[in-house]
Every structure is written in C-alpha cells, then in structure tokens.
N, CA, C and O atoms as CSV, one atom per row, in Angstrom:
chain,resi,resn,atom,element,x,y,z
A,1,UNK,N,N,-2.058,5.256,-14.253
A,1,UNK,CA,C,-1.239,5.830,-13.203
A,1,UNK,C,C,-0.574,4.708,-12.425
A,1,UNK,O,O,-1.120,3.605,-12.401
A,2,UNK,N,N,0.524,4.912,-11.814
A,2,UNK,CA,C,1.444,4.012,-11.209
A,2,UNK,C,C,1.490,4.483,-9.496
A,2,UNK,O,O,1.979,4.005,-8.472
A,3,UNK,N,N,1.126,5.031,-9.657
A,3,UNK,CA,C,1.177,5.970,-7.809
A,3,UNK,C,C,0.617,7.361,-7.927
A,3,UNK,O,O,0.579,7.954,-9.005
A,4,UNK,N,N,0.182,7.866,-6.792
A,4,UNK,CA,C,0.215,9.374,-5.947
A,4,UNK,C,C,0.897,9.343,-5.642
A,4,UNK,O,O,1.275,8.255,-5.206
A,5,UNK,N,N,1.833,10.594,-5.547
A,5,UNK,CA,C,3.353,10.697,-4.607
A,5,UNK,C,C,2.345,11.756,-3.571
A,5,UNK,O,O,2.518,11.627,-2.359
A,6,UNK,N,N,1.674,12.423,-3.883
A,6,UNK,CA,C,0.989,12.891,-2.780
A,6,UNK,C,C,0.008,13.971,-3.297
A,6,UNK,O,O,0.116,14.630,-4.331
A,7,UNK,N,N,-1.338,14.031,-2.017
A,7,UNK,CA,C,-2.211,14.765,-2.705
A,7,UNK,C,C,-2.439,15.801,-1.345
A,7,UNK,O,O,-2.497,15.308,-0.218
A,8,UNK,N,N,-2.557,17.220,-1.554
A,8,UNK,CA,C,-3.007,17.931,-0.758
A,8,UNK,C,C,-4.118,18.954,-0.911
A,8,UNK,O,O,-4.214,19.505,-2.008
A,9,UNK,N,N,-4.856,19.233,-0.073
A,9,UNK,CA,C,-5.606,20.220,-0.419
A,9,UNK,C,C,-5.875,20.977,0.406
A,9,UNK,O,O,-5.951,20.567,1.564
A,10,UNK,N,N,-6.187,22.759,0.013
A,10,UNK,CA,C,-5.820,23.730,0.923
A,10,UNK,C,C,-7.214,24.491,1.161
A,10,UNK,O,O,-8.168,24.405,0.388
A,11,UNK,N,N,-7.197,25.229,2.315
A,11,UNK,CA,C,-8.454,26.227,2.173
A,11,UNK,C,C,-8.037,27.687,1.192
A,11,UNK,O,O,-7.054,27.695,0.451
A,12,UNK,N,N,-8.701,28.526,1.303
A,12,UNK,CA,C,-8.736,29.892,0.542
A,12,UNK,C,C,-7.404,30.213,1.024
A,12,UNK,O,O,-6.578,30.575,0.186
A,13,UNK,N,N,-7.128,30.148,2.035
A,13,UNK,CA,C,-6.455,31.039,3.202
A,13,UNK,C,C,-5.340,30.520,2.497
A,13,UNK,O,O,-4.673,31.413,1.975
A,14,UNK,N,N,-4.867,29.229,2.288
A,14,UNK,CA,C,-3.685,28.762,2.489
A,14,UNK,C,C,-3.210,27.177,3.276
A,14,UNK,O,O,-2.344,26.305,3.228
A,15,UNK,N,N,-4.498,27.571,4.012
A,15,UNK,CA,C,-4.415,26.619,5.512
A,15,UNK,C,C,-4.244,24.731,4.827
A,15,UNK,O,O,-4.792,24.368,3.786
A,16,UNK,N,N,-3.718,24.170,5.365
A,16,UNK,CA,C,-3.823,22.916,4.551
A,16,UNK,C,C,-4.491,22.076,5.320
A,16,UNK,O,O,-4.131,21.840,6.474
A,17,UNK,N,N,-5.884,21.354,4.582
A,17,UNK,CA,C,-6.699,20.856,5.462
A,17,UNK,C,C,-6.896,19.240,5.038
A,17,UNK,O,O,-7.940,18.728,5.445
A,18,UNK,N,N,-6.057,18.460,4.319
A,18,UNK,CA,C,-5.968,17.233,4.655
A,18,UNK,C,C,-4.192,16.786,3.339
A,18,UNK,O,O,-3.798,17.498,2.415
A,19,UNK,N,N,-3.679,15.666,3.733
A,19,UNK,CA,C,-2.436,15.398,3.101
A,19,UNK,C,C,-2.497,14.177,3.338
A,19,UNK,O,O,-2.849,13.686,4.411
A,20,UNK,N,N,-2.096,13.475,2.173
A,20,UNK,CA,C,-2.027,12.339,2.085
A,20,UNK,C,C,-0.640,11.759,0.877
A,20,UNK,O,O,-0.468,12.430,-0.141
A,21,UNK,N,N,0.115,10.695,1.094
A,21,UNK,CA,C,1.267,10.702,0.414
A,21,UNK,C,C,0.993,9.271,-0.062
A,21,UNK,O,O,-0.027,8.654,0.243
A,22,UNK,N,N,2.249,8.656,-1.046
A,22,UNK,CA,C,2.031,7.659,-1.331
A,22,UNK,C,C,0.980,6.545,-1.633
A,22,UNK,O,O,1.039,5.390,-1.214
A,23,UNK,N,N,-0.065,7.119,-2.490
A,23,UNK,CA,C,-1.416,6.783,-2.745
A,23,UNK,C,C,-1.293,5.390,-3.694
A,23,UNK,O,O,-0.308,5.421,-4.432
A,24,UNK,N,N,-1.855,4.569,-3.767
A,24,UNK,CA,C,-2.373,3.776,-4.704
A,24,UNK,C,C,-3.768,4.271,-5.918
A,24,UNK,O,O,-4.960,4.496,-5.710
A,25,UNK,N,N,-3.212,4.285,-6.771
A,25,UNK,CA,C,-4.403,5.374,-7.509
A,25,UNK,C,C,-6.074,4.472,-7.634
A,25,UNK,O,O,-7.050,5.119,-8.014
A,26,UNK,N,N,-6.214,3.017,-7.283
A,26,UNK,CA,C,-7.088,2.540,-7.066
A,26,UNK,C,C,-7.718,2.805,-5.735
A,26,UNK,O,O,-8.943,2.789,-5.614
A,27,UNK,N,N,-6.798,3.083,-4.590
A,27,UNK,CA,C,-7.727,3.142,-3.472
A,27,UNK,C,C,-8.580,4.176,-3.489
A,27,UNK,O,O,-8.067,5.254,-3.792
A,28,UNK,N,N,-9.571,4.173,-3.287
A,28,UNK,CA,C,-10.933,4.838,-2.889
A,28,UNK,C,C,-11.006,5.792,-1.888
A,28,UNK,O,O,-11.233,7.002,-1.903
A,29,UNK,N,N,-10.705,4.791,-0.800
A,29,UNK,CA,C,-10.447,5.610,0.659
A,29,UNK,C,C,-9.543,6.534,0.818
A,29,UNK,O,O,-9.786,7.055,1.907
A,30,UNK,N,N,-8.420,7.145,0.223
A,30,UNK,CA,C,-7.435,7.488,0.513
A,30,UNK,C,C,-7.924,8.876,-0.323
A,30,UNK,O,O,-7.059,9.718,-0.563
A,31,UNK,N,N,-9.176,9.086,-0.720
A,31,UNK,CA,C,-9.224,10.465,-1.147
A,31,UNK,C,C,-9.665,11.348,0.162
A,31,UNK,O,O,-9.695,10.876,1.298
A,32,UNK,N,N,-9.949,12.490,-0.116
A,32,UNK,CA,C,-10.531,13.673,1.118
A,32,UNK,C,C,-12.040,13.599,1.269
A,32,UNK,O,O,-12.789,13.224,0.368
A,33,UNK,N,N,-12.522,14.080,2.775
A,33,UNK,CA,C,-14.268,13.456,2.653
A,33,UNK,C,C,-15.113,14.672,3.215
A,33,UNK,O,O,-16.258,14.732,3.665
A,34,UNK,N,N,-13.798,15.927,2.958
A,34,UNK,CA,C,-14.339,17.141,3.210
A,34,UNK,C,C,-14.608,17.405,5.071
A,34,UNK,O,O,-15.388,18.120,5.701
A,35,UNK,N,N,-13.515,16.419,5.479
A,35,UNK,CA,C,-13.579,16.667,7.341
A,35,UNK,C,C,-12.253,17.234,7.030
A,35,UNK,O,O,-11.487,16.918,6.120
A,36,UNK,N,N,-12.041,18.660,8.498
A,36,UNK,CA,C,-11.080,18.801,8.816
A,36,UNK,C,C,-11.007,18.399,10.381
A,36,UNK,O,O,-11.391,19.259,11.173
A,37,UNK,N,N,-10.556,17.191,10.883
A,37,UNK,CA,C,-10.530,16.998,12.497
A,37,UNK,C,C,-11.529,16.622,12.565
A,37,UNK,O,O,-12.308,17.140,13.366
A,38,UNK,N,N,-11.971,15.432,11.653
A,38,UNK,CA,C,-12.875,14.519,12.271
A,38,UNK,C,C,-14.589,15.588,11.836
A,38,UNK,O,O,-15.716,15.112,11.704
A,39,UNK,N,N,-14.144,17.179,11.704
A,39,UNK,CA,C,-15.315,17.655,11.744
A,39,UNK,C,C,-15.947,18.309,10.331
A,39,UNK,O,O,-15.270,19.098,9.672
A,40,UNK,N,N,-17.200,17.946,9.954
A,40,UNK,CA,C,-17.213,18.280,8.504
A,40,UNK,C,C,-16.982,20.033,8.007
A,40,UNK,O,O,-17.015,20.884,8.896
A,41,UNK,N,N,-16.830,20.314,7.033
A,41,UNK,CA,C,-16.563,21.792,6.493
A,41,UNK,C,C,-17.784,22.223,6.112
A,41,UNK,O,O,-18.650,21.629,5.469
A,42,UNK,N,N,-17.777,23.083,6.470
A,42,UNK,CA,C,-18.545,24.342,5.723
A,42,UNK,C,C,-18.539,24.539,4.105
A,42,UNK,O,O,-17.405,24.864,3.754
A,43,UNK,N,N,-19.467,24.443,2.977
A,43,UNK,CA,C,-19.288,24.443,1.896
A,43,UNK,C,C,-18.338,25.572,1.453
A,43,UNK,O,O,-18.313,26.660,2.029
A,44,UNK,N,N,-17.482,25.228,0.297
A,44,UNK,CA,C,-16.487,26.408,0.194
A,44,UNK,C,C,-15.827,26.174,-1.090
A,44,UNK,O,O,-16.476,25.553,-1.933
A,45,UNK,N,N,-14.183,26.722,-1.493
A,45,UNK,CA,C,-13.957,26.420,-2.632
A,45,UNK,C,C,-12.446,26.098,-1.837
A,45,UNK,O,O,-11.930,26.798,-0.967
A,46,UNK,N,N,-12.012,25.056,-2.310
A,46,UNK,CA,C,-10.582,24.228,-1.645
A,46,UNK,C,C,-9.863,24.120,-3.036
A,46,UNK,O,O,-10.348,23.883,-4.142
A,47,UNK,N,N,-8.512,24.371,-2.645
A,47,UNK,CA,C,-7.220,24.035,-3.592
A,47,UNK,C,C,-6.728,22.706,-3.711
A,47,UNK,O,O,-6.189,22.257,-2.700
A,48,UNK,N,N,-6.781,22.057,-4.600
A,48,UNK,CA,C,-5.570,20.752,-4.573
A,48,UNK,C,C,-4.226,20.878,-5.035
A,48,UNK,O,O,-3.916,21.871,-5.694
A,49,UNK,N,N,-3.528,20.136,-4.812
A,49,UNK,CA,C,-2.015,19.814,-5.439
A,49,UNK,C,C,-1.642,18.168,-5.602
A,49,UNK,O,O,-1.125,17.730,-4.575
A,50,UNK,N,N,-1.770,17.349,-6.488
A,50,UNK,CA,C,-1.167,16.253,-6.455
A,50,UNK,C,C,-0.235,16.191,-7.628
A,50,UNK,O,O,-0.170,16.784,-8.705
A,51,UNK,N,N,0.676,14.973,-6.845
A,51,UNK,CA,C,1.995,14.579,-7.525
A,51,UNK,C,C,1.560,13.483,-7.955
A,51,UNK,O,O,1.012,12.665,-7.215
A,52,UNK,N,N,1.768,13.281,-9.405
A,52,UNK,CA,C,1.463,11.596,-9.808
A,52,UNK,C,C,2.199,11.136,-10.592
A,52,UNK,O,O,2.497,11.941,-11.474
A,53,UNK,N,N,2.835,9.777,-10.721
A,53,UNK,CA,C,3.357,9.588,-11.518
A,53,UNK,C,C,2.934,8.052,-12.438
A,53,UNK,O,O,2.603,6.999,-11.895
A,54,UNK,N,N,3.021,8.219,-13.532
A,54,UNK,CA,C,2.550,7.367,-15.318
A,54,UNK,C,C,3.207,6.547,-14.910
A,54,UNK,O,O,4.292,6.671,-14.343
A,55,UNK,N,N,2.299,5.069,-15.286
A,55,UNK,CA,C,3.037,3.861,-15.991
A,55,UNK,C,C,4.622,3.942,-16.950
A,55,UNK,O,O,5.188,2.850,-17.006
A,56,UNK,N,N,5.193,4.864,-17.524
A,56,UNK,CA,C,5.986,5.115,-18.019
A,56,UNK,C,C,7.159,6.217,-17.381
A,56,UNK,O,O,7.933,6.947,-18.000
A,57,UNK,N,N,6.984,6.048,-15.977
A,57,UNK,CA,C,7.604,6.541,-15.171
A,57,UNK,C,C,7.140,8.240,-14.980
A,57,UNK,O,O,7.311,8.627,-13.824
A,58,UNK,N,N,6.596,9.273,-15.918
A,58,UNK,CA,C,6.533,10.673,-15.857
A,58,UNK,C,C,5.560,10.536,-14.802
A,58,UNK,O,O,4.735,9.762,-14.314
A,59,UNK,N,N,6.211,11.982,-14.672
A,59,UNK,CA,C,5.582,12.772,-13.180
A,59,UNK,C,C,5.482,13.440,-13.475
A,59,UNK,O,O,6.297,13.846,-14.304
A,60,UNK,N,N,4.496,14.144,-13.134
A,60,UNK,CA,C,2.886,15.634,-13.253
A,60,UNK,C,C,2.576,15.848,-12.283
A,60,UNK,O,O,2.043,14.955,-11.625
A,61,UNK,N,N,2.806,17.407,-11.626
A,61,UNK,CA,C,1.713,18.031,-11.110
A,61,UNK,C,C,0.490,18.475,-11.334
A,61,UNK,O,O,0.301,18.981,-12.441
A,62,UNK,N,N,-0.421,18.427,-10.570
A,62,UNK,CA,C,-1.724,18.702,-10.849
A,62,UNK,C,C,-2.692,19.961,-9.878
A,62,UNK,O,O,-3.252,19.701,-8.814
A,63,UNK,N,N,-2.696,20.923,-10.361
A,63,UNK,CA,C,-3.573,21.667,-9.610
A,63,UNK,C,C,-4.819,22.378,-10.018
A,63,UNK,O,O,-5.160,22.752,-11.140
A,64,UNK,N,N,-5.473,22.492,-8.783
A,64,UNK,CA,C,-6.902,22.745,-9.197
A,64,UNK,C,C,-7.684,23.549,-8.101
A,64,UNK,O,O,-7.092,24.086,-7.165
A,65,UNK,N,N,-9.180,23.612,-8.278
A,65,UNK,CA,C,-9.794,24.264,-7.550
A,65,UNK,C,C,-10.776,22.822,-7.510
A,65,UNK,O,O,-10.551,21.921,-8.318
A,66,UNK,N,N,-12.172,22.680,-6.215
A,66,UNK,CA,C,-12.861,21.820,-5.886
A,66,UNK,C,C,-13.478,22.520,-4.706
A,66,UNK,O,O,-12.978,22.602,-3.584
A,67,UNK,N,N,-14.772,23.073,-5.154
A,67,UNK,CA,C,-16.357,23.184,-4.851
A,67,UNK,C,C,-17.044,22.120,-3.517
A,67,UNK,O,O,-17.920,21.290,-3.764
A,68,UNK,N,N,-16.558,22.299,-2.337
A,68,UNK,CA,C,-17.341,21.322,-1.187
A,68,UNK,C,C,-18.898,22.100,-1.302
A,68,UNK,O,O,-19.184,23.285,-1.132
A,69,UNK,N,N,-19.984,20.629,-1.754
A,69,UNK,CA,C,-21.398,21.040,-1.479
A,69,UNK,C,C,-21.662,20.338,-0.566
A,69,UNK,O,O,-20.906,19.391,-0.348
A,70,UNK,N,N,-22.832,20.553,0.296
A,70,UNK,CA,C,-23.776,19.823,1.260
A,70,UNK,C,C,-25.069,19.782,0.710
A,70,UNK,O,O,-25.985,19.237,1.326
C-alpha cells in the first residue's frame, strides 16, 4: 500500500465515530482504539470504510463490519 486516503468507521445507527484521512499504512497509531470522545464504547458491531491506494497507483474501497470486545 502507498497511502490511506481515509478510514472511517460508523456505529449501527449511522453515527460516525472516529475519521481519519491521509494515513501512512505503516503507522500504528493512526488506527481506531474504540474511544468515542476520549470515552471508551460499549462492545458492539461498527462499520468501516477505507480508501486506499496500491503501489501501482489503484484505488479500492474497502468495507466491512468490526466486532468491539472488552
């Protein structure tokens, strides 16, 4: 991978509970840690959406579902 153009992820509802753009696909930190506002979530089932784009320039969306446990 050559970049995140951006990663989001949503509650059930819709609600979007963290966004992040322009990622380095090595950084670590720059994923979600399951806080919304500093405050942790309630286990649940959250939506993603990221934009990424290949060493060979293509770009892919990616969506999914992701299981918060405690």
């Amino acid at each position: 991978m050559r970049s995140i153009h951006d990663f989001t992820v949503f509650d059930r509802w819709g609600g979007m509970v963290y966004s992040r753009q322009n990622l380095a696909p090595d950084d670590e930190s720059a994923g979600w840690d399951g806080r919304l506002n500093g405050q942790l979530l309630d286990p649940a089932v959250f939506i993603y959406v990221a934009t990424v784009e290949f060493l060979d320039g293509r770009v892919r969306m990616f969506r999914g579902n992701v299981v918060l446990m405690r």
